[in-house]
Every structure is written in C-alpha cells, then in structure tokens.
N, C-alpha and C positions, 0 to 999 in steps of 0.2 A: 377480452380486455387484457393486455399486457401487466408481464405482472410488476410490480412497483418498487423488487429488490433492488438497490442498487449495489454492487460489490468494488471494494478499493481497496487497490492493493497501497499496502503503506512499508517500506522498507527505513524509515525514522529521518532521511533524506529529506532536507530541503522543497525539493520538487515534489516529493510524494506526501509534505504536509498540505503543500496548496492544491494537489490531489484531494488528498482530503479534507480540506475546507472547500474546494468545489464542488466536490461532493453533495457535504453536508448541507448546502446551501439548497443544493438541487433536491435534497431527500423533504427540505422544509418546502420547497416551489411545491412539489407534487405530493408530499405525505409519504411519500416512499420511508422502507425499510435500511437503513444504511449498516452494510456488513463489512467491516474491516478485517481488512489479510494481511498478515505479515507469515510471509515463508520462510524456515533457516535450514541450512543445509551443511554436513562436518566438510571440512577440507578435504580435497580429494588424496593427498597427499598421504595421510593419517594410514597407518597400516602395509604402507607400502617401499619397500627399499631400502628396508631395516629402519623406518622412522618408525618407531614406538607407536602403541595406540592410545586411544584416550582411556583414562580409568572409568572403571566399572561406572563410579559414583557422580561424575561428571553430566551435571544438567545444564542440557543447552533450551532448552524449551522455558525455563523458567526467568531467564532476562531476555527473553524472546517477547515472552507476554508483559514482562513489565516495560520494554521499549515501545510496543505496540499502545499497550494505556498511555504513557509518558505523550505517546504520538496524539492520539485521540485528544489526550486531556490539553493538548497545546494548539491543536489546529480548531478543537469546534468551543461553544458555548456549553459552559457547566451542565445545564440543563438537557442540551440534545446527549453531549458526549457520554450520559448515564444511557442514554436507550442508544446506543451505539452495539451491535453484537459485535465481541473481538474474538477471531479466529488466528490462531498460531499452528504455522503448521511445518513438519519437518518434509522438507522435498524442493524443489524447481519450484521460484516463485512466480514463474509463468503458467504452470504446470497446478498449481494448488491455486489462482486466481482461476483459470477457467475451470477446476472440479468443482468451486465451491458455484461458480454462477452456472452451472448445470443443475450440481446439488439442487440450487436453491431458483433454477430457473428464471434468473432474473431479467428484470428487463434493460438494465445498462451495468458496462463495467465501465469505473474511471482507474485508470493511471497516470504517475506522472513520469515528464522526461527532462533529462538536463536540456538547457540550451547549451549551447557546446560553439557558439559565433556562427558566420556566414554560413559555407557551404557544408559544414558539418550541421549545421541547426537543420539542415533538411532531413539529417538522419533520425531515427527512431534509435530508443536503443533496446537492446535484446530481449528483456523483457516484453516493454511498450509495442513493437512488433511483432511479437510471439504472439500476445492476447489477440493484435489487432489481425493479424491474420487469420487465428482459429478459432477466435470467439462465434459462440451462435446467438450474439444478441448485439445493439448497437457498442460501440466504445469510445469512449473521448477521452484523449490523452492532451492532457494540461501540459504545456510545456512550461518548464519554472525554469531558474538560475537559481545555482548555490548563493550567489550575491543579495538575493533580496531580502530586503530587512522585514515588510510585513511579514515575510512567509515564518520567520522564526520569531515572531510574538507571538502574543496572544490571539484568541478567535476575533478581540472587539481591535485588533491593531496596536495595542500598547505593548511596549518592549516586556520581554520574560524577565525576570528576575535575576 
C-alpha cells in the first residue's frame, strides 16, 4: 500500500498557495497526511568580495516559519490547516522537498509553477523541474498565475482582509 504522505513545497507565492490548496484537497480526497515545505537559503553574495557578513544574531528561520503558517493559514480550512505538519528548512528548496518526501517516503509531491503566457507556459521552473525529475514518487505540479484572485483569498474563496 503506498503510503499516503503528501509533501508541498510552499514558497508564500501565488502559485505555491494553490499548490497548497490542491494539495489540501487531495490529503481530504484520500485521508493523506499533508506536509508543508518551505526552504530559505542566505544570499550567495554574503561574505564574499568584502560584502560584510550577516550578524551573529540574525534569524532567518524564524519569519521563514511564520510565512510558511501565514501560507497554510491562507490556502487550507482552519480545521485541516491545524493538522497541517510545517517544515522550514535552510538549503535548496528543490533539494529540502525531495529530502523530506524520502524522509517521509511519501507517496506524491505537489508543487506549484508560474504561468509565464504561450511558449514560456511550456517551461517548468527550476524548482518544479528539479523535483519532477528526481522525485521517487508521483508529482503534480499545479500551474497558477500571480493574477488570480481566488489563489490569494481565503480556503472557502472570499477575499483576505
């Protein structure tokens, strides 16, 4: 029996909220487990060619996880988005979605992808590629547009606040 994790990656994007409302839908179709990912990573820049580095006391992880909640709390129903596991993690956000549906051996990742118009809409982007080529389990990649207005209300459709 496959097993019933589903993992989304969520980067607070448009497209990666209806990501994660596809998701969520899917985790309610099948009773699945729904695991959200959001990855952050410092500028490569930082530290190199006399740019100054970051201070000691500089937390990037901590509005990491409260974008990640903010995401969750926007895309699903009050009710699911408490059993939602939220995973934050510093690294390549192609890279930390497929360690985690290893980890957790799941049985689908979802991502999402901009539409980008005609012959650009054919492309994947970096991420959304990444996973779909090196995932070991199914992946379906939601294509969204920054444009669309249900993606940034609420779970039931009504605009955010």
């Amino acid at each position: 029996m496959p097993n019933d994790t589903i993992i989304v990656g969520v980067d607070g994007s448009t497209p990666s909220l209806q990501a994660l409302r596809w998701a969520g839908r899917q985790a309610e179709l099948t009773g699945g487990r729904l695991v959200a990912v959001m990855a952050w990573e410092l500028p490569g820049a930082f530290g190199w060619a006399g740019i100054p580095g970051l201070p000691q006391d500089l937390d990037m992880e901590e509005p990491a996880a409260q974008a990640l909640a903010e995401a969750v709390r926007t895309a699903l129903p009050p009710a699911q988005a408490q059993t939602v596991e939220q995973v934050v993690v510093l690294g390549n956000a192609a890279q930390a979605i497929l360690d985690r549906a290893d980890e957790d051996d799941a049985g689908l990742i979802v991502v999402g992808v901009r539409g980008r118009g005609t012959f650009r809409a054919t492309l994947l982007g970096s991420v959304s590629h990444t996973v779909t080529v090196h995932a070991g389990c199914p992946v379906v990649v939601v294509r969204g547009t920054d444009d669309d207005p249900e993606a940034t209300g609420t779970a039931d459709g009504t605009p955010q606040e």
